[in-house]
SEPAVO-266605 format. One record per atom (N, C-alpha, C): residue number from 1; x, y, z. Coordinates in Angstrom, 2 decimals. Example, Ala and Ser with C-alpha at 12.3 -4.5 7.8 and 13.67 -1.06 7.14 Angstrom:
<nodes>
<node 1, <13.19, -5.69, 7.80>>
<node 1, <12.30, -4.50, 7.80>>
<node 1, <13.20, -3.30, 7.80>>
<node 2, <12.85, -2.25, 7.08>>
<node 2, <13.67, -1.06, 7.14>>
<node 2, <12.90, 0.03, 7.87>>
</nodes>
This chain:
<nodes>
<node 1, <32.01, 37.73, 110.99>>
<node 1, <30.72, 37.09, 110.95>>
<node 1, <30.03, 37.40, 109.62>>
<node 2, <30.22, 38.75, 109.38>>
<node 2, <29.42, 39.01, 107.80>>
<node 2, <30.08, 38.30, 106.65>>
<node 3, <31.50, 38.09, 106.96>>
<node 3, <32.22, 37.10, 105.67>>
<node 3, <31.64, 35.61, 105.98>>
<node 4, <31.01, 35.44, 106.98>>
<node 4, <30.80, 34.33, 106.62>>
<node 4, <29.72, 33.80, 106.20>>
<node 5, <28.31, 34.96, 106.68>>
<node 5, <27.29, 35.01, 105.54>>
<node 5, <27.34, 35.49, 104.24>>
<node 6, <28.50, 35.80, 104.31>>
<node 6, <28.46, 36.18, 102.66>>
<node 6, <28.84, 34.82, 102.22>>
<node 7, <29.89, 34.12, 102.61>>
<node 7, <30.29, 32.55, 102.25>>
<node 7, <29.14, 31.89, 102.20>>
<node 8, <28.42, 31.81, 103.22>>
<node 8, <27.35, 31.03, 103.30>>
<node 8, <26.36, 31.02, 102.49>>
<node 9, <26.28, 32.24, 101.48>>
<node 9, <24.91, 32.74, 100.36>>
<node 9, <25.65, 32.44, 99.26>>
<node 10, <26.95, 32.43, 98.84>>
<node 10, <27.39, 33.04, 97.77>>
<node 10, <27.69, 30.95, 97.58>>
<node 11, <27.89, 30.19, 98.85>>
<node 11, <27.80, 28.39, 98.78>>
<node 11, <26.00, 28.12, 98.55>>
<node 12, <25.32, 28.97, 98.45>>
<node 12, <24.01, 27.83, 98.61>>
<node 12, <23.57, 29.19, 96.97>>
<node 13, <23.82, 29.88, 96.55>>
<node 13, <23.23, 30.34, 95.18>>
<node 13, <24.72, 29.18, 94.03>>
<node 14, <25.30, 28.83, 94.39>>
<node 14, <26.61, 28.26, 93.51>>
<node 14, <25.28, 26.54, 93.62>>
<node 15, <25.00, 25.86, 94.29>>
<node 15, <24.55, 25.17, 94.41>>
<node 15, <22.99, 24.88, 93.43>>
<node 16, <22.46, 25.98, 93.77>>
<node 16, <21.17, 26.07, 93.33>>
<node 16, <21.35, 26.17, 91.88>>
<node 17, <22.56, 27.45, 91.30>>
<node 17, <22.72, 27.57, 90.39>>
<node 17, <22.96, 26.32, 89.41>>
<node 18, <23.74, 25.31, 90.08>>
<node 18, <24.37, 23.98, 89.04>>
<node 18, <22.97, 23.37, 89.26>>
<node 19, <22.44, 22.94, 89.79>>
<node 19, <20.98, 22.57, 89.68>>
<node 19, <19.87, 23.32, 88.16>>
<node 20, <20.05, 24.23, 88.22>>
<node 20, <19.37, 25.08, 86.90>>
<node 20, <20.33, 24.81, 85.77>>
<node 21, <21.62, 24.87, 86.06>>
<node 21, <22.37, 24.63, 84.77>>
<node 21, <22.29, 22.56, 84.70>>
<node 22, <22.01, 21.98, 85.21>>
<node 22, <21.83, 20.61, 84.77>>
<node 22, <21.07, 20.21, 84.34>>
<node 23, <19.20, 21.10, 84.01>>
<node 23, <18.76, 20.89, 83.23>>
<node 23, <18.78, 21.84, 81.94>>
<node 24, <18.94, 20.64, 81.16>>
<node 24, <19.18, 20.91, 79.41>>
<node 24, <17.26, 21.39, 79.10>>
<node 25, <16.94, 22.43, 78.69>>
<node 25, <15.77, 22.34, 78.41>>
<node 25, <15.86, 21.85, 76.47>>
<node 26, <14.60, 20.81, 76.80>>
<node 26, <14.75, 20.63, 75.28>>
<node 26, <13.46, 21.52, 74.32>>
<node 27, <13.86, 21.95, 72.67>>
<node 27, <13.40, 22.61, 72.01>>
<node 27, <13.01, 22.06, 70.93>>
<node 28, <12.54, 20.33, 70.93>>
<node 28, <12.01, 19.61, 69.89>>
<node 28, <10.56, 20.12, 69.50>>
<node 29, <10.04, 20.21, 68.17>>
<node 29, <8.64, 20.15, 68.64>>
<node 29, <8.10, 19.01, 67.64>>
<node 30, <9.07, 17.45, 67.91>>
<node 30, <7.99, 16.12, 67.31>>
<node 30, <7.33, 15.85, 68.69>>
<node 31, <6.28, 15.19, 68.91>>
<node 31, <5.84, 14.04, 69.37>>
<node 31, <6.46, 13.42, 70.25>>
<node 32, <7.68, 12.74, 69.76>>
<node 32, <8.66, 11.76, 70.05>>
<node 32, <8.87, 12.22, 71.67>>
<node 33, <8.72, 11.17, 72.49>>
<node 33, <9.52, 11.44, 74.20>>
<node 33, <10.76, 11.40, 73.92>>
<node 34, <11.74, 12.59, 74.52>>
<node 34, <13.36, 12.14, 74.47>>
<node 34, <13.14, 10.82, 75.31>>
<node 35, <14.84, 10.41, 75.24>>
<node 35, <15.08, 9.41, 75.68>>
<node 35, <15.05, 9.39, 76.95>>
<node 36, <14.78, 8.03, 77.90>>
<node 36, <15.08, 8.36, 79.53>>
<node 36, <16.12, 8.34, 79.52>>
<node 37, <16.63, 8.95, 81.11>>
<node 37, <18.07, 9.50, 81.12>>
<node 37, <17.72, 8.37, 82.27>>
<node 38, <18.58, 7.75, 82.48>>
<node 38, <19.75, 7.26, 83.37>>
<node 38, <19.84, 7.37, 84.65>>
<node 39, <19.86, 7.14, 85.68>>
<node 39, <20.29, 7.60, 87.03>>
<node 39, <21.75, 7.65, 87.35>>
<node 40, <22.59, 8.18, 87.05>>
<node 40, <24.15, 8.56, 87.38>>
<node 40, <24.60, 8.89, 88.88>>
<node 41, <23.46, 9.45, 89.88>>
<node 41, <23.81, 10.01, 90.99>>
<node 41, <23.99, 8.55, 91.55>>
<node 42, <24.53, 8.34, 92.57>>
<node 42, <24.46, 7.65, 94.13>>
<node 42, <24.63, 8.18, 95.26>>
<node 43, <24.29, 7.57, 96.28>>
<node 43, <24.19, 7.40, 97.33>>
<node 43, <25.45, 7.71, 98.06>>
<node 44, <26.26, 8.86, 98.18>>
<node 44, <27.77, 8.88, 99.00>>
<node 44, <27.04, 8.90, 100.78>>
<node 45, <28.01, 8.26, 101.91>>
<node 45, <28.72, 8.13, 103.27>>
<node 45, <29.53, 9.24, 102.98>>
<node 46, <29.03, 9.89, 104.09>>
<node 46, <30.26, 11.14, 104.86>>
<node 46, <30.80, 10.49, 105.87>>
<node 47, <31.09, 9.04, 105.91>>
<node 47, <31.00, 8.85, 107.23>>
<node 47, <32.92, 8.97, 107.96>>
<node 48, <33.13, 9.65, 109.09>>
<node 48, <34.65, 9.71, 109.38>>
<node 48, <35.07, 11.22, 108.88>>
<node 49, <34.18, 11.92, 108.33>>
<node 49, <34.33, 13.26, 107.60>>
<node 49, <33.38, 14.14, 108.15>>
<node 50, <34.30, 15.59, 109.05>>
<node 50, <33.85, 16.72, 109.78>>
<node 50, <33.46, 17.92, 108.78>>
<node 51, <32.23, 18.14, 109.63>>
<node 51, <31.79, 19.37, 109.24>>
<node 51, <32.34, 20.62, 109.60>>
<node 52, <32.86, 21.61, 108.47>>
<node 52, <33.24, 22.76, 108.49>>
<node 52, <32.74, 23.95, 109.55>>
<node 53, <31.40, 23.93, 109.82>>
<node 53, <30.29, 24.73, 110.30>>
<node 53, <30.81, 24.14, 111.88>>
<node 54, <30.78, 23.09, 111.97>>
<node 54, <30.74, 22.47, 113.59>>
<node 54, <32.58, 23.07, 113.80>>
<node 55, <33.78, 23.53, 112.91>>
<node 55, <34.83, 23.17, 113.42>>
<node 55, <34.94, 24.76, 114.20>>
<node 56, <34.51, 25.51, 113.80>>
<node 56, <34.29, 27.27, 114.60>>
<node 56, <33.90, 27.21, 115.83>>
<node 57, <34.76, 27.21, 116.84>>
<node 57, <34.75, 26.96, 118.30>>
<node 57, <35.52, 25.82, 118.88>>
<node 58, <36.00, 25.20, 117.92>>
<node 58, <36.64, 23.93, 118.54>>
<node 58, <37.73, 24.24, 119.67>>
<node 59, <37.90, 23.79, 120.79>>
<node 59, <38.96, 24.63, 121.66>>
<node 59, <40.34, 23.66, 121.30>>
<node 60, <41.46, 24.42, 121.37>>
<node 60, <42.88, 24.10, 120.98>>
<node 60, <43.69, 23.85, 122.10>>
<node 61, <44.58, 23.12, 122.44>>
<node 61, <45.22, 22.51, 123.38>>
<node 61, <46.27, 22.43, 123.12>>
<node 62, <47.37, 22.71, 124.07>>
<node 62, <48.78, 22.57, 123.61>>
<node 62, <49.27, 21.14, 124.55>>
<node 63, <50.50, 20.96, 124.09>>
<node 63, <51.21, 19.42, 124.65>>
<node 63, <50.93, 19.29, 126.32>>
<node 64, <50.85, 20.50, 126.69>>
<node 64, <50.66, 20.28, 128.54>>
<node 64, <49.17, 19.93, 128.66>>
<node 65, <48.23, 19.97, 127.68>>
<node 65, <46.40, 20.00, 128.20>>
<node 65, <46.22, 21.28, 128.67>>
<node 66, <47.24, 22.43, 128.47>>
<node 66, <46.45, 23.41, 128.50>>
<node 66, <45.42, 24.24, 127.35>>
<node 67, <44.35, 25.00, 128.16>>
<node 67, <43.73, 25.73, 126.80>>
<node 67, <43.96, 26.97, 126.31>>
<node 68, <44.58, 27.07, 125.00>>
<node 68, <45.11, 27.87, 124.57>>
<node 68, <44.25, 28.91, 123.43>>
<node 69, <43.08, 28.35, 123.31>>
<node 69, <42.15, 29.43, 122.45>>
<node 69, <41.46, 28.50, 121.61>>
<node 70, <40.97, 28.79, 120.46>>
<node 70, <39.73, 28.26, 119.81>>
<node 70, <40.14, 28.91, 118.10>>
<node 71, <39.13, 27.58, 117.54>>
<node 71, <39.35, 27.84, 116.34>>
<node 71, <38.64, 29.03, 115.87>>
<node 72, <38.50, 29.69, 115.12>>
<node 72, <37.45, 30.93, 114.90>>
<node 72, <37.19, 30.59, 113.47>>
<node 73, <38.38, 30.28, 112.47>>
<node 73, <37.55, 30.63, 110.94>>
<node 73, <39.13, 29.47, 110.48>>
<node 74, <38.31, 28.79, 109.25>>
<node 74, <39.52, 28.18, 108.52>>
<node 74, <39.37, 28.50, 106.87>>
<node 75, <40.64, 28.70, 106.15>>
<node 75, <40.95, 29.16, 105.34>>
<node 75, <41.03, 28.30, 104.43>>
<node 76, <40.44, 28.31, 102.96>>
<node 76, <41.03, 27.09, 101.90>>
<node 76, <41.31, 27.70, 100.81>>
<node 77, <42.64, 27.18, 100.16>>
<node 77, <42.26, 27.69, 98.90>>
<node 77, <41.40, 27.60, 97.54>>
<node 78, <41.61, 27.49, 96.63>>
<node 78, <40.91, 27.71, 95.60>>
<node 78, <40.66, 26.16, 95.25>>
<node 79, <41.08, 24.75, 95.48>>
<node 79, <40.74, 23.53, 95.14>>
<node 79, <40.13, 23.17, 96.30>>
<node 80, <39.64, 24.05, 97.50>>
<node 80, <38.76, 23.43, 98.20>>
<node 80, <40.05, 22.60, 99.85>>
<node 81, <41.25, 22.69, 99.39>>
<node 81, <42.01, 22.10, 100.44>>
<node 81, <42.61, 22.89, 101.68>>
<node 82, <41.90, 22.87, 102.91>>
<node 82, <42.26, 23.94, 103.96>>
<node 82, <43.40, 23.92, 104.31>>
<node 83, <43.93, 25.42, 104.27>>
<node 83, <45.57, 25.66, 104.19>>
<node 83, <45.70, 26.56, 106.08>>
<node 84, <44.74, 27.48, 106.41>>
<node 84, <44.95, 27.94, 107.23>>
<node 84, <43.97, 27.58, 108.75>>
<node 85, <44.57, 27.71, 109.52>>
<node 85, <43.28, 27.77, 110.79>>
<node 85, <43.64, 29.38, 111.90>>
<node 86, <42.68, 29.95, 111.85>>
<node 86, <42.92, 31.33, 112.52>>
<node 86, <42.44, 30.91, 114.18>>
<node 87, <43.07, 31.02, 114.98>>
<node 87, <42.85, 31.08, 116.30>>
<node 87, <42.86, 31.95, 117.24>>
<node 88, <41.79, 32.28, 118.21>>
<node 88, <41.28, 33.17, 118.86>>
<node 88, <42.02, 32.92, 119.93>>
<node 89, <43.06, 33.94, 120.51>>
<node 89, <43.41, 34.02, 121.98>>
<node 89, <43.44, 34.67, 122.98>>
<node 90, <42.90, 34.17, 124.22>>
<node 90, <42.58, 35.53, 125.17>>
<node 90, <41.61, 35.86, 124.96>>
<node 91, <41.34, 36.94, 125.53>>
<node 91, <40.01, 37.45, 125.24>>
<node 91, <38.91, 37.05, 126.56>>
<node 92, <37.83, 38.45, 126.32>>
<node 92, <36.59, 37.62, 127.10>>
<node 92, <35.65, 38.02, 126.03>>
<node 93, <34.68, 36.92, 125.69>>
<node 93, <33.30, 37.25, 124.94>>
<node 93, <33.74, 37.56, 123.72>>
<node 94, <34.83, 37.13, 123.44>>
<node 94, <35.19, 37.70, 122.15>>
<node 94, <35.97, 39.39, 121.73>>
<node 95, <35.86, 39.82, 122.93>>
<node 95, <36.67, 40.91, 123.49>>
<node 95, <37.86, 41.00, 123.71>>
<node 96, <38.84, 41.89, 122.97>>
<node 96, <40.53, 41.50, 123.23>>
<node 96, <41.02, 40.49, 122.71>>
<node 97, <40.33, 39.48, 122.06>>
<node 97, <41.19, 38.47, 121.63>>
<node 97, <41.56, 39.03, 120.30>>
<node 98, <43.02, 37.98, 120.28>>
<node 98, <43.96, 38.19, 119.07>>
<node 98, <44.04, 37.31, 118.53>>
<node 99, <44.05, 37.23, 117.56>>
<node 99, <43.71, 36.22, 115.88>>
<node 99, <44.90, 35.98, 115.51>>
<node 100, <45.17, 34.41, 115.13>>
<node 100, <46.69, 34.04, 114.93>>
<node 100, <46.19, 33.22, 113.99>>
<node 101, <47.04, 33.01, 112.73>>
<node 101, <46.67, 32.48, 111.68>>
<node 101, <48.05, 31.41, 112.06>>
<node 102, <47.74, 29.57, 111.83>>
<node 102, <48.49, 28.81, 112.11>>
<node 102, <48.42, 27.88, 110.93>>
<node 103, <49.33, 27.33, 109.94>>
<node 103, <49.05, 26.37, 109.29>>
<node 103, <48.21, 25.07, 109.78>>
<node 104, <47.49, 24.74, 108.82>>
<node 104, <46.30, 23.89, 109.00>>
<node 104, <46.68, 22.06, 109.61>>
<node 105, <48.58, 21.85, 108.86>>
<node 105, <48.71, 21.04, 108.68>>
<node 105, <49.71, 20.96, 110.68>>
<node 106, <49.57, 21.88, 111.30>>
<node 106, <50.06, 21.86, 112.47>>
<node 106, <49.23, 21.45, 113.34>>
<node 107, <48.19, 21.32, 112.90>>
<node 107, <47.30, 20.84, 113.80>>
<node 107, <47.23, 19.66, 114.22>>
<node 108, <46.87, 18.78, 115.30>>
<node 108, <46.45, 17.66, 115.42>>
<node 108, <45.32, 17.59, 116.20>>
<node 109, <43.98, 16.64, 115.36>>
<node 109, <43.34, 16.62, 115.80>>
<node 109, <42.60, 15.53, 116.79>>
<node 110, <41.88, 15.63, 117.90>>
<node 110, <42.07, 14.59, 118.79>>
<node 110, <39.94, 14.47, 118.48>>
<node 111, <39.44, 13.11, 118.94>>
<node 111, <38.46, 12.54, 119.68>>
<node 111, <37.87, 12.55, 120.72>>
<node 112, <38.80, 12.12, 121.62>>
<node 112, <38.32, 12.36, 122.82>>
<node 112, <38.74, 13.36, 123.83>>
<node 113, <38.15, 13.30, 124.53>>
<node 113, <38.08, 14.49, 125.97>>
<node 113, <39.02, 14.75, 126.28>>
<node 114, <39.63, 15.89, 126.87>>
<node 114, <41.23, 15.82, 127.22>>
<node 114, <41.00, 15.32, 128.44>>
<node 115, <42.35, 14.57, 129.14>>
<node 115, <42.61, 14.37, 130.24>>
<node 115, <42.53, 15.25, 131.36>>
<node 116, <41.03, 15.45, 132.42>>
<node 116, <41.22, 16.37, 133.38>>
<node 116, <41.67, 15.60, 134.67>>
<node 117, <42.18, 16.09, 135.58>>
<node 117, <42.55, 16.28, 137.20>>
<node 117, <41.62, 16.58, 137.80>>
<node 118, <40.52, 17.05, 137.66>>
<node 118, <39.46, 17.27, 138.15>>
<node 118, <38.06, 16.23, 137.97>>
<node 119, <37.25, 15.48, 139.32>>
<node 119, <36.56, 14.73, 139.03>>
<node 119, <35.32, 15.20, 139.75>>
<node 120, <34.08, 15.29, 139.17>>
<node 120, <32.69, 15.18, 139.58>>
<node 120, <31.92, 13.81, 140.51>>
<node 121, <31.94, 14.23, 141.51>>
<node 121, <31.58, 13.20, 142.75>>
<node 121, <30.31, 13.39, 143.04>>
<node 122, <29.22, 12.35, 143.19>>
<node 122, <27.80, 12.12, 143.90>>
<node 122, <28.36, 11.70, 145.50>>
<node 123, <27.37, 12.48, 145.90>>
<node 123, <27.45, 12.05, 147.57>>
<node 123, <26.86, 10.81, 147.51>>
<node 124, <27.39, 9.45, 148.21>>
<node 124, <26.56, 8.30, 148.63>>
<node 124, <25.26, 8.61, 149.01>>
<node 125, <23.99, 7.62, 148.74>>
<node 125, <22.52, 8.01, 148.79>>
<node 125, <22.37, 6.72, 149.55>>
<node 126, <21.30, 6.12, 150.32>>
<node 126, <20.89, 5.45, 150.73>>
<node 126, <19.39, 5.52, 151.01>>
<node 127, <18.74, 4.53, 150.26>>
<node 127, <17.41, 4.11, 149.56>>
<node 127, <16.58, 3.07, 150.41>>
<node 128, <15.78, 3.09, 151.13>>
<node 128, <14.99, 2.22, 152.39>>
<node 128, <13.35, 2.22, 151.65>>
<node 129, <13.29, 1.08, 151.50>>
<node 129, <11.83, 0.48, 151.00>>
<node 129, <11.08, -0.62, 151.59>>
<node 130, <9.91, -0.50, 151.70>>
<node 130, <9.42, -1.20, 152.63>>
<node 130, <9.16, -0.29, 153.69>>
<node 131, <8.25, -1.15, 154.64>>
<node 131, <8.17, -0.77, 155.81>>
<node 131, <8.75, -0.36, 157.17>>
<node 132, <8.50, 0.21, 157.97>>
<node 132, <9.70, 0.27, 158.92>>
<node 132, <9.42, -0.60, 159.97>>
<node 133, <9.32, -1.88, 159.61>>
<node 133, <8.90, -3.00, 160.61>>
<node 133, <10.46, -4.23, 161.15>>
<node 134, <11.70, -3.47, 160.30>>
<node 134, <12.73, -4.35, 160.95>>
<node 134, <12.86, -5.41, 159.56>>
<node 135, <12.28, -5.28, 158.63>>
<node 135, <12.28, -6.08, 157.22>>
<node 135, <12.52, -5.29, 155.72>>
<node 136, <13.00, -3.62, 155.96>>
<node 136, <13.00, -3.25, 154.84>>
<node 136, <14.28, -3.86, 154.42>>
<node 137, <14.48, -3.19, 153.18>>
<node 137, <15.86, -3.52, 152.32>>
<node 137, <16.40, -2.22, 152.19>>
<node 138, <17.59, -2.06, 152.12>>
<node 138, <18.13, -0.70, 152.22>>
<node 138, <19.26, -1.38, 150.73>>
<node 139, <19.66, 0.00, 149.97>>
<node 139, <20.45, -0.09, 149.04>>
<node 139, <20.96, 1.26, 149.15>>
<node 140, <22.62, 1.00, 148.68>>
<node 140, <23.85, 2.45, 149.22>>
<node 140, <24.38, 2.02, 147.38>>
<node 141, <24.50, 3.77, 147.79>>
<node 141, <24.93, 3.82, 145.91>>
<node 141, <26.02, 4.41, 146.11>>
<node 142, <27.31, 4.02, 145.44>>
<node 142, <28.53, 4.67, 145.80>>
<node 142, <28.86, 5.75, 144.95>>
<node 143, <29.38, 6.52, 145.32>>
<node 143, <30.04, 7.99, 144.70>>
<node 143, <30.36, 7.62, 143.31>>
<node 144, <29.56, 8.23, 142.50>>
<node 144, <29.94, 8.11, 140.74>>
<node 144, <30.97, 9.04, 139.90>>
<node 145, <31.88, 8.56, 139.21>>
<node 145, <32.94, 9.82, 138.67>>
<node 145, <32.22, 10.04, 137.03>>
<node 146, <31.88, 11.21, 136.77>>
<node 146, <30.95, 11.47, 135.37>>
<node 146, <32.59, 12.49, 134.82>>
<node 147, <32.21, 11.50, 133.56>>
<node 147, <33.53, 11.92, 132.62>>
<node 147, <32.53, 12.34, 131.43>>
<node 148, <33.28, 13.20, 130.88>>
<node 148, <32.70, 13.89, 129.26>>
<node 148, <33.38, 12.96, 127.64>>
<node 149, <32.69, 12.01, 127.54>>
<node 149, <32.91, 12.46, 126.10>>
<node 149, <32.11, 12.34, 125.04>>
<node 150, <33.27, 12.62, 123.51>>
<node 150, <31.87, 13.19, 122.82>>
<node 150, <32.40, 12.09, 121.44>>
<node 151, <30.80, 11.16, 121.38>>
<node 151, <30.91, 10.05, 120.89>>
<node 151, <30.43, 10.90, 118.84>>
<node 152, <30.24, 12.29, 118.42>>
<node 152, <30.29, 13.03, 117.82>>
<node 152, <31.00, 12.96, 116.22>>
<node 153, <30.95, 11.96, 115.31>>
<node 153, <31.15, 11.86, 114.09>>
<node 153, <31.49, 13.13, 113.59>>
<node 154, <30.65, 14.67, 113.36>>
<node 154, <31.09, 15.33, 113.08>>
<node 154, <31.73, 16.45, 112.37>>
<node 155, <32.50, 16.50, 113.74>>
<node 155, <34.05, 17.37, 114.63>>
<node 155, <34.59, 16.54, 115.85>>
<node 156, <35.80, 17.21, 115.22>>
<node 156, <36.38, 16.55, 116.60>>
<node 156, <36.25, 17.05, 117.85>>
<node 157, <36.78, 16.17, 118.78>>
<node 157, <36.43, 17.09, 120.36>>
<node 157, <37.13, 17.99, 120.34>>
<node 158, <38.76, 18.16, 120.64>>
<node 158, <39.64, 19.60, 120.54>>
<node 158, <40.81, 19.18, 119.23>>
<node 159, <41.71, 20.20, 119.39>>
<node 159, <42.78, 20.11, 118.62>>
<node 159, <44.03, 20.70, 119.51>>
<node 160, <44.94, 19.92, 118.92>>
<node 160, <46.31, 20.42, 119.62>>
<node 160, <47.22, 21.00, 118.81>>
<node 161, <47.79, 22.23, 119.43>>
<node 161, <49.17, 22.64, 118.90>>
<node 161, <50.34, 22.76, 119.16>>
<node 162, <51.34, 22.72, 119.23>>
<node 162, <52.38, 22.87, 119.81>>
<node 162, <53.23, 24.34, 119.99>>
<node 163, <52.17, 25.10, 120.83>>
<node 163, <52.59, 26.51, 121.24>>
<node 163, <52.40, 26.82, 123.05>>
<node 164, <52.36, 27.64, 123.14>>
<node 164, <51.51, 28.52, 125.07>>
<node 164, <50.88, 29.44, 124.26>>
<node 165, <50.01, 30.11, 125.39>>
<node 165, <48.98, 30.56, 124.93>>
<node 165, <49.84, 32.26, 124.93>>
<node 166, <51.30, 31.98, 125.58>>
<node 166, <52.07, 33.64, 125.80>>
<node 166, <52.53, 33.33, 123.96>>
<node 167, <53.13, 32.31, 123.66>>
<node 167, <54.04, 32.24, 122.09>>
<node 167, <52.62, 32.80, 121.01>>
<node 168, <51.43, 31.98, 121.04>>
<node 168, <50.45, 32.90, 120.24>>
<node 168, <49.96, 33.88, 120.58>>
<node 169, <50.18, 34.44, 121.88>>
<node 169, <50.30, 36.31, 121.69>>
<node 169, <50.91, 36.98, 120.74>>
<node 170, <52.15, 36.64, 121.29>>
<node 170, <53.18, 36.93, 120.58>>
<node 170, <53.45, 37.16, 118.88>>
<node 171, <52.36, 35.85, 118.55>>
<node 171, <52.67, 35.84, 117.01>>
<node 171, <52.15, 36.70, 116.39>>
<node 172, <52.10, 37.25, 114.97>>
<node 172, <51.89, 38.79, 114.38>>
<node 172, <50.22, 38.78, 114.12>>
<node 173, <49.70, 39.18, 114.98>>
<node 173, <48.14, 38.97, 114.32>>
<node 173, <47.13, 38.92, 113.09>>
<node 174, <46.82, 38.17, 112.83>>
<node 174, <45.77, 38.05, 111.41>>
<node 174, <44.66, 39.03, 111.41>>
<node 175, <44.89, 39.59, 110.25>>
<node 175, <43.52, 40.45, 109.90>>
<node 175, <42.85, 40.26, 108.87>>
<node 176, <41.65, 39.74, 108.26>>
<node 176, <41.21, 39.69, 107.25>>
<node 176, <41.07, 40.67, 105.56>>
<node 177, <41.79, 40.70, 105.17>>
<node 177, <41.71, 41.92, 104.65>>
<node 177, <40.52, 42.40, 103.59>>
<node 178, <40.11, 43.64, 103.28>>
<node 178, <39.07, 43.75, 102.85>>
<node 178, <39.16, 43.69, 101.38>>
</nodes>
């Protein structure tokens, strides 16, 4: 967690900094206005492109729909292109779990909801308005199935790998080194 406020200070002073270095202060002393400058920036769309910050927690899924752990931290190198994804397994609360560092490019990432076996049912309701004179209207609402998904630009909903959650025990655990 502290590496990642340190990431997080050491990304927003790099920022601020190119901001101070883009203005040129000028040291004329005519009269004369420099020239106007130009507008060069535009307007970029992130659009179809996940946020880094949202991908820490993403839960991981292997080929059966089982859940096999969560993303915790991803790794890039030096041009900015993410090479690693460290995944949290086991564990409660963050307790006991073991950190497995998986290439980035093993991943696949999914949209929507995984497929559950399990469905959320409303009991039928029945709704009487009007009077009780032999003229109300009665209306029956049938049992509703509420599915999850996440319409979420982004991150994705989960990611899949092709392991069990016993094979990333197994694998040699990641430690950050100091």
């Amino acid at each position: 967690m502290l590496m990642k406020s340190i990431a997080a200070g050491l990304a927003g002073t790099a920022l601020l900094a190119t901001a101070a270095f883009a203005q040129n202060p000028t040291t004329t002393t005519d009269k004369t206005p420099p020239p106007a400058a130009t507008a060069t920036t535009t307007t970029t769309s992130a659009s179809g492109e996940w946020r880094t910050s949202k991908m820490d927690g993403v839960k991981v899924y292997n080929e059966a729909n089982e859940n096999i752990g969560s993303i915790n931290d991803l790794l890039m190198d030096k041009s900015g292109n993410v090479k690693i994804a460290v995944i949290g397994v086991g564990g409660f609360l963050g307790m006991g779990e073991h950190l497995v560092a998986v290439p980035y490019e093993k991943l696949k990432f999914v949209n929507e909801a995984v497929a559950s076996t399990t469905t959320t049912t409303r009991p039928a309701t029945t709704t009487t308005t009007g009077a009780a004179t032999g003229t109300e209207k009665t209306t029956t609402t049938a049992p509703a199935t509420t599915t999850k998904s996440s319409s979420s630009k982004w991150y994705p909903d989960h990611a899949v790998f092709n392991a069990t959650k016993d094979q990333l025990k197994n694998m040699p655990e990641f430690k950050y080194s100091e």
